[in-house]
C-alpha positions in Angstrom: -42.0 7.8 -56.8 -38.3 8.7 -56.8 -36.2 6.6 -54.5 -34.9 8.4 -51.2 -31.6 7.3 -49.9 -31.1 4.7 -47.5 -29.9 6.1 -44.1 -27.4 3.7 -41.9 -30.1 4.1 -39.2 -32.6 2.5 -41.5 -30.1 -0.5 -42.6 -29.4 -1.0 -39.2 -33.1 -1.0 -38.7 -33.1 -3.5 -41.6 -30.4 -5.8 -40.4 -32.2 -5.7 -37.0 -35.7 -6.9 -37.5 -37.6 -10.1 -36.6 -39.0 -11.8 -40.2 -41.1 -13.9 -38.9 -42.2 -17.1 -40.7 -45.3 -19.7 -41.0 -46.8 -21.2 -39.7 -46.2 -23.1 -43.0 -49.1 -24.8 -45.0 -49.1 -28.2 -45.2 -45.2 -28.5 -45.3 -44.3 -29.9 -41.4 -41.0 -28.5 -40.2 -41.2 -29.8 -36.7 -40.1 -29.2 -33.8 -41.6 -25.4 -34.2 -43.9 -24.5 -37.1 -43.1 -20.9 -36.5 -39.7 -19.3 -37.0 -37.8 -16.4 -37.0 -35.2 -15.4 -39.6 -31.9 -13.1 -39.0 -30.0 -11.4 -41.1 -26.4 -13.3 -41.4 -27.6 -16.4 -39.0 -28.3 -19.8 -40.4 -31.8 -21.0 -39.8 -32.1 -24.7 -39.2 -36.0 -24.3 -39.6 -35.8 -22.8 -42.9 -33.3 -25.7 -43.9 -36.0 -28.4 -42.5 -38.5 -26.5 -45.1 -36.1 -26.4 -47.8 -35.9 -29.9 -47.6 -39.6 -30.7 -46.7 -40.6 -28.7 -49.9 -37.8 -29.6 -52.1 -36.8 -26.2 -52.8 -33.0 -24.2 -52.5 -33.9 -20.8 -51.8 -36.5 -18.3 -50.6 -37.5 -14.6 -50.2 -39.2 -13.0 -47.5 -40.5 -9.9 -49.4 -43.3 -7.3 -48.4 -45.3 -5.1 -50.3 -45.5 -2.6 -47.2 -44.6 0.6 -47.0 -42.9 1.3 -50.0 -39.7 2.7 -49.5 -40.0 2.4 -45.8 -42.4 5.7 -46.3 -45.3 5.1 -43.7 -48.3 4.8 -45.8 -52.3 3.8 -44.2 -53.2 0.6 -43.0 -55.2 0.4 -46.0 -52.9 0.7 -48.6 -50.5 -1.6 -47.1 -53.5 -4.4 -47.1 -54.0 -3.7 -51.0 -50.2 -3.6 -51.6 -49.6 -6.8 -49.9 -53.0 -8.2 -51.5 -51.6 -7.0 -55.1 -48.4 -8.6 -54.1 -50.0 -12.0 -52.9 -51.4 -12.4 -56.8 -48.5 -11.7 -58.1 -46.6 -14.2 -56.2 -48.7 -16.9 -57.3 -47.9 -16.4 -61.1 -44.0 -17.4 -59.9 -44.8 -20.1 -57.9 -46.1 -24.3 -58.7 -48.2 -24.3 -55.8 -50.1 -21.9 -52.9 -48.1 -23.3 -49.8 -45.2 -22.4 -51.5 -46.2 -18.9 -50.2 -46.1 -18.7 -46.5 -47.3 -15.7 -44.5 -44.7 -13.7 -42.3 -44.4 -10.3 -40.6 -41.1 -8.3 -40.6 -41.3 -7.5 -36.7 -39.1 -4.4 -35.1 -37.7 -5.8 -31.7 -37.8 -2.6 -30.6 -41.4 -2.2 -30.7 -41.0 1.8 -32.3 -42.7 0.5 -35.5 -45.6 -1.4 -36.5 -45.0 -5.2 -38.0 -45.3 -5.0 -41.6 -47.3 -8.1 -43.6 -45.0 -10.4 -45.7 -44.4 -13.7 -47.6 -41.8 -16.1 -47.4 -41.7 -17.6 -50.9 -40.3 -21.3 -51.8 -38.0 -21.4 -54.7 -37.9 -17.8 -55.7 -34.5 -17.1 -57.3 -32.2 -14.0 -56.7 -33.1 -11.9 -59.5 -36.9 -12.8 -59.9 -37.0 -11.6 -56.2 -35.1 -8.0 -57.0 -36.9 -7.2 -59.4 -40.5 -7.7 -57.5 -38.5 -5.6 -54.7 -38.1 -3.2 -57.4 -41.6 -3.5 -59.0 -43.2 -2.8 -55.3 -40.4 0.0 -54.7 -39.1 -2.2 -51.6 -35.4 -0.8 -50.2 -34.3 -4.3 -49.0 -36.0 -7.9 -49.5 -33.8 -10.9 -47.6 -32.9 -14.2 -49.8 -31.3 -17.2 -48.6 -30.0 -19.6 -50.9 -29.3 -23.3 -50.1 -27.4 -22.3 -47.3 -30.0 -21.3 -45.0 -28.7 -17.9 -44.2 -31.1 -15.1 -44.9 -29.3 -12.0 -46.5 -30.3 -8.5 -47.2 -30.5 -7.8 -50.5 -30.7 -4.1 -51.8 -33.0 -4.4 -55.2 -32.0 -1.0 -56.7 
């Protein structure tokens, strides 16, 4: 599929949505064990899991939509089911993929299925955003401070 380009409406869009997180399996990150990251803004829950798994970094990545071109309820669910295995061939253990759901405040478009994924590193995680022809995944590194990353 050839790549459209990305509109400032839709990075706006990008910068703007909810990815929401957890609850996580196993790992407790009390007080809440759902969260909400934002582009730019340290997230103290995602620090707590960082330490409570051990790991330094995470991507929140979706198999949705590819392109942010609508596509069927259906194919999303296989995408993101296709996606789910391949997650598990980068990771030492299941919880250390945590469902999510990148959420439009808004409300004008539907939540899209996602992971949060323990210990995936910056380039393993723009290439899968490449492989499943994803415009933007968000990584945070140690810091706690989700970014928007553009795979291409």
């Amino acid at each position: 599929m050839a790549q459209p380009e990305i509109s400032a409406e839709l990075v706006i869009a990008y910068r703007s949505t909810e990815y929401c997180v957890g609850p996580p399996a196993g790992l407790d990150t009390s007080p809440s064990r759902t969260f909400i990251l934002r582009i730019d803004q340290y997230s103290e829950p995602l620090s707590r899991l960082f330490f409570a798994s051990g790991h330094r970094c995470a991507a929140f990545i979706t198999a949705c939509n590819p392109f942010s071109l609508p596509q069927s309820p259906e194919l999303n669910h296989a995408a993101c089911a296709h996606l789910r295995v391949v997650l598990i061939h980068h990771t030492s253990r299941p919880e250390e993929i945590i469902e999510g759901e990148g959420r439009d405040p808004s409300g004008a478009w539907s939540g899209e299925k996602s992971f949060l994924v323990l210990g995936l590193d910056l380039e393993t995680s723009k290439e899968l955003g490449r492989r499943f022809e994803q415009n933007t995944i968000v990584w945070a590194g140690a810091d706690a401070i989700p970014q928007l990353v553009f795979p291409r």
